[in-house]
C-alpha positions, 0 to 999 in steps of 0.5 A: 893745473886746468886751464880757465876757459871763460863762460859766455856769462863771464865775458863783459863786451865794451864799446871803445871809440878810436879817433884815426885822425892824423894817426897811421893806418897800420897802427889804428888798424892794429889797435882795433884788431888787439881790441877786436880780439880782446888781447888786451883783456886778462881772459883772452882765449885765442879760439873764442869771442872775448873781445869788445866793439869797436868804432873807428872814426875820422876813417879818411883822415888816417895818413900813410906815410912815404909815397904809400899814397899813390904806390899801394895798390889794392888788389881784388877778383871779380871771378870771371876771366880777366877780371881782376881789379885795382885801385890805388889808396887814393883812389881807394879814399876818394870812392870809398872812404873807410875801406881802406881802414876796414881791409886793414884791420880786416887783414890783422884778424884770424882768417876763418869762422871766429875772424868773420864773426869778431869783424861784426864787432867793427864800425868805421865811420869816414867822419866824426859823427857816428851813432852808437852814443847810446852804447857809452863808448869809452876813447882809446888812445894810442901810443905813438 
């Protein structure tokens, strides 16, 4: 049996919208991510792009839950000598809203070429106004 790999014009691309208010960050990361991939989807192939777009709003109303709000801490290198940097996720919402929701799904992507390019696909808005309304983007719930 040969195994179906499918053709660029086989490959149907959707707008989905996720509304991450008052929902948990790994959770909306992790359904954007399976969106991003196109897990959900019955051609997925792990080494192409059949994945859809997807458009996170609400970014900085996602809750975390315990004390994850003022004890996770993120990490990043400036690449000179002593220069690394942190910054907690409530330093992280207030200075950068849709940060914290980008590095998260960002985290739950492939790491190479494939991942950099799906990552494209991705639009986080820290309110509830965006402006891809010309694209029909489709609401996708999550289950909790």
């Amino acid at each position: 049996m040969k195994t179906y790999y499918p053709k660029p014009s086989d490959i149907k691309k959707k707008w989905y919208i996720i509304d991450a208010e008052n929902k948990v960050l790994g959770k909306v990361a992790a359904e954007a991510a399976k969106l991003l991939r196109g897990k959900h989807k019955p051609y997925f192939t792990p080494s192409g792009d059949c994945g859809d777009n997807v458009i996170v709003v609400n970014a900085e109303k996602a809750i975390v839950t315990g004390k994850k709000m003022d004890e996770k801490v993120y990490y990043w290198h400036s690449g000179y000598k002593g220069g690394l940097k942190q910054m907690t996720y409530r330093q992280m919402l207030q200075r950068h809203p849709t940060r914290a929701m980008e590095w998260a799904i960002w985290g739950m992507l492939p790491h190479n070429r494939l991942g950099r390019k799906i990552f494209k696909h991705l639009k986080v808005y820290a309110g509830s106004e965006h402006k891809h309304q010309a694209q029909n983007p489709e609401v996708w719930e999550i289950k909790d």
